[in-house]
VEXDREN-2710 file (C-alpha; in Angstrom, 1 decimal):
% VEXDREN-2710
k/r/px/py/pz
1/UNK/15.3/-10.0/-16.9
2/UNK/17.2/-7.9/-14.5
3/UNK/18.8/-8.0/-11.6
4/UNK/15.9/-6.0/-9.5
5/UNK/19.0/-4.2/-8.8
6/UNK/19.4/-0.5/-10.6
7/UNK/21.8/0.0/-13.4
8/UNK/25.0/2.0/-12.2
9/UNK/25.8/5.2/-14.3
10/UNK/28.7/6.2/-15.9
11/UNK/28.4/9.2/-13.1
12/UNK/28.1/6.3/-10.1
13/UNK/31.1/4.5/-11.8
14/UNK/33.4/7.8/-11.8
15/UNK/32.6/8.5/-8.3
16/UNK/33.5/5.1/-7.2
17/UNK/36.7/5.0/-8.9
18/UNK/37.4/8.1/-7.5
19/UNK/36.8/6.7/-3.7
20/UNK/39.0/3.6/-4.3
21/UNK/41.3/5.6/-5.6
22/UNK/41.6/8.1/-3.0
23/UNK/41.6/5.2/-0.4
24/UNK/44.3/3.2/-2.0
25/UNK/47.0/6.1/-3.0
26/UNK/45.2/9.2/-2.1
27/UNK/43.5/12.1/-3.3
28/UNK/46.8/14.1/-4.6
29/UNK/46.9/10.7/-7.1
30/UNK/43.5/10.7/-8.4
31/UNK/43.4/12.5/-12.0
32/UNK/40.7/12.6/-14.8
33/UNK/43.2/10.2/-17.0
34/UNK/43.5/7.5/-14.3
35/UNK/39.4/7.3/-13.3
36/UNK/38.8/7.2/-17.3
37/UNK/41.7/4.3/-17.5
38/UNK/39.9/2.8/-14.4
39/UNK/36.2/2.9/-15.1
40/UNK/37.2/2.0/-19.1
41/UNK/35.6/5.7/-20.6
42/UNK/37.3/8.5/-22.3
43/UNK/38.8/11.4/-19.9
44/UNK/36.5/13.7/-22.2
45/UNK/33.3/11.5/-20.6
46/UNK/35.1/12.2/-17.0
47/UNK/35.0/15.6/-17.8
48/UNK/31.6/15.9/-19.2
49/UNK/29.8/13.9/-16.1
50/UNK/31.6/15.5/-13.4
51/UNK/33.8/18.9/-14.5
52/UNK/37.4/19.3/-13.2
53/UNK/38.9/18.0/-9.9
54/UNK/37.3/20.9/-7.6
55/UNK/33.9/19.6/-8.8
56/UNK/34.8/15.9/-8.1
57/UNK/35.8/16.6/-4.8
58/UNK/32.8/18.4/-3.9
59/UNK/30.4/15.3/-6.0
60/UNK/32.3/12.9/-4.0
61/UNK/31.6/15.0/-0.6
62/UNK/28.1/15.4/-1.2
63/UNK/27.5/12.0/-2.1
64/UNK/28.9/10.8/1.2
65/UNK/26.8/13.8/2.7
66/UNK/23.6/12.1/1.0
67/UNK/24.3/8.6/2.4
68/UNK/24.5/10.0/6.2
69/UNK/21.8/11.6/5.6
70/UNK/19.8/8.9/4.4
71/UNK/20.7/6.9/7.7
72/UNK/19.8/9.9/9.0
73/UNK/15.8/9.6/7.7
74/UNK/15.9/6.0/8.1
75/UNK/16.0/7.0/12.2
76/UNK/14.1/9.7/12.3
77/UNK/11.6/7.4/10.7
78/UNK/11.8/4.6/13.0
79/UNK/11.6/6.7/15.9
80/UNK/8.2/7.9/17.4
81/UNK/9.8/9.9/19.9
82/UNK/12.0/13.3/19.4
83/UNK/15.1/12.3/21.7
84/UNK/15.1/8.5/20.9
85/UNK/15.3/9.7/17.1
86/UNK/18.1/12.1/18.4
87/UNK/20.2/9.4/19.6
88/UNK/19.3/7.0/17.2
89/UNK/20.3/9.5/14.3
90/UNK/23.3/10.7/16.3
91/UNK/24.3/6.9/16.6
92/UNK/23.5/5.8/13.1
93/UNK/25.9/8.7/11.6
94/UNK/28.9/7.7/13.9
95/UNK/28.5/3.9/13.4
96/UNK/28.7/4.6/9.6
97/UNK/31.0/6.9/10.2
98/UNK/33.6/4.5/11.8
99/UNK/33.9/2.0/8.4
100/UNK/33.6/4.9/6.1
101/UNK/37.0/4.9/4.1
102/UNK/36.4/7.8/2.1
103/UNK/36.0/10.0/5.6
104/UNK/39.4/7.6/6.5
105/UNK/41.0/8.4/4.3
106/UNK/40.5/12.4/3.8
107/UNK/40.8/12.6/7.7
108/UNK/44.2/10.6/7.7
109/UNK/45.5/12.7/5.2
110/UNK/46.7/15.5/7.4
111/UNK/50.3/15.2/6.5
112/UNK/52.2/16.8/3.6
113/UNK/50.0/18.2/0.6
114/UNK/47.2/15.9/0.2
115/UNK/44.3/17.7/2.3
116/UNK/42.6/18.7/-0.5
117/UNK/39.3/17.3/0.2
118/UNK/39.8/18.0/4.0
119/UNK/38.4/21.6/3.5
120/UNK/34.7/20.1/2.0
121/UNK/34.4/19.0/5.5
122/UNK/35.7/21.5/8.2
123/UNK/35.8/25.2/6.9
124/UNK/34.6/25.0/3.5
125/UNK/31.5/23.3/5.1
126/UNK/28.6/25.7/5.5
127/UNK/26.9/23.9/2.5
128/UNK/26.8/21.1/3.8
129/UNK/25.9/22.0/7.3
130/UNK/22.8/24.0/5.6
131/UNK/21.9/20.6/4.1
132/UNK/22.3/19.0/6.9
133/UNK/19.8/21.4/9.1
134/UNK/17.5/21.9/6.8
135/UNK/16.7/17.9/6.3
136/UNK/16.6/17.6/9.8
137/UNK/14.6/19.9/10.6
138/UNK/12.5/18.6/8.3
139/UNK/12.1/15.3/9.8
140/UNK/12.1/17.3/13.4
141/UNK/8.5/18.9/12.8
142/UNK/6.5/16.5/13.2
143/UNK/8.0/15.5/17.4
144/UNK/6.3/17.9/19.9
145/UNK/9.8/18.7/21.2
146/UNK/8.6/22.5/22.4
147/UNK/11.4/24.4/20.3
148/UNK/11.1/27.5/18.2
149/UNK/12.1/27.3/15.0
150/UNK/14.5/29.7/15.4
151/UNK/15.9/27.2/19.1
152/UNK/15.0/24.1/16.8
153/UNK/17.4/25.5/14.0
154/UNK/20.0/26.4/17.1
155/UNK/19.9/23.2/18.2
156/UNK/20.4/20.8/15.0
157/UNK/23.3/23.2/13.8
158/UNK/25.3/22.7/17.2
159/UNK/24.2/19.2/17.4
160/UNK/25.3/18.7/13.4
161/UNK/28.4/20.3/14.4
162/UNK/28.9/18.4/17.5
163/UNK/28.2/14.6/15.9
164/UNK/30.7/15.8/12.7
165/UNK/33.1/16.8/15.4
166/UNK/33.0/13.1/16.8
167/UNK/32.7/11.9/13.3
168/UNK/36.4/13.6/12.6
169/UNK/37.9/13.0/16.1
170/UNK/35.9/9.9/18.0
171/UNK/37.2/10.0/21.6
172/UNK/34.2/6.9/22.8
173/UNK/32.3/4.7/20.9
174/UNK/29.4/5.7/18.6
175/UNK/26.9/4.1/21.4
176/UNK/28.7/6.2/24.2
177/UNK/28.3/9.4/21.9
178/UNK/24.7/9.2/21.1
179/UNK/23.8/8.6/24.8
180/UNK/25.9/11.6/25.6
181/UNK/24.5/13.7/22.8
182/UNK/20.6/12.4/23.6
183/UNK/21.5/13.7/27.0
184/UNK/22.6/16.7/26.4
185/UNK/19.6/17.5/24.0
186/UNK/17.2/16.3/26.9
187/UNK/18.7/18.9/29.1
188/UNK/18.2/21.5/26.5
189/UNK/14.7/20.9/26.4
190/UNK/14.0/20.5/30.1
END
């Protein structure tokens, strides 16, 4: 009988080897060879599931980008209101945000050479701010918040950009943020 749990993948496996690495040594450490050693496969298998390095940087960035997101939903879907689910989303990212030692890690890492993976999330980031828009504006539709699509797009992009700002560089708490944010929005829309 199982565990009611789901069976992790070789895939799954990588990418967490990946993370620890990169939070115990650093990214500039992790290669192929030592996340085949560390998950018990054959670099070959590494290779097959994921690619080369640029490719498990970006899998590892857009796995992260999947689990925001997915705290993300989990507001929207709690909320029955369209700034209260601002806030609540806004919050929810930041709070993650703040144990997440993947994001620690690659943000710390802005000394010497090992920035690699600092790119996926600043200026190499348009995918993932698509993404990021185009699920919340998904989840936006159904609020009677009186925006365009066009405004409605506006808005989630600077607010995207505004919460991964904080999420980079926190200067209050993730309450303190989310209020400000929420407040900011509800100005917008007066």
């Amino acid at each position: 009988m199982g565990s009611g749990r789901p069976e992790t993948t070789t895939r799954q496996r990588i990418l967490d080897a990946a993370v620890e690495m990169t939070t115990e040594t650093g990214w500039a450490s992790v290669t192929m060879s030592r996340i085949a050693e560390r998950c018990g496969v054959s670099r070959q298998t590494v290779y097959n599931d994921i690619g080369a390095k640029p490719a498990l940087a970006k899998s590892l960035i857009l796995r992260e980008l999947e689990q925001f997101l997915a705290v993300v939903s989990a507001a929207f879907d709690q909320e029955d209101d369209f700034l209260p689910a601002i806030r609540q989303a806004t919050y929810a990212v930041l709070d993650r945000a703040q144990d997440n030692k993947l994001l620690h890690a690659v943000v710390s890492a802005t000394h010497g050479a090992d920035t690699e993976l600092l790119p996926y999330l600043t200026s190499h980031s348009e995918g993932l701010l698509g993404y990021a828009t185009e699920i919340i504006h998904e989840h936006i539709e159904r609020f009677d918040h009186g925006l365009s699509d066009h405004q409605a797009d506006v808005a989630i992009e600077t607010v995207v950009r505004v919460v991964l700002s904080h999420v980079m560089q926190p200067t209050k708490s993730p309450d303190e943020t989310a209020d400000d944010i929420a407040w900011l929005l509800s100005r917008v829309l007066a």
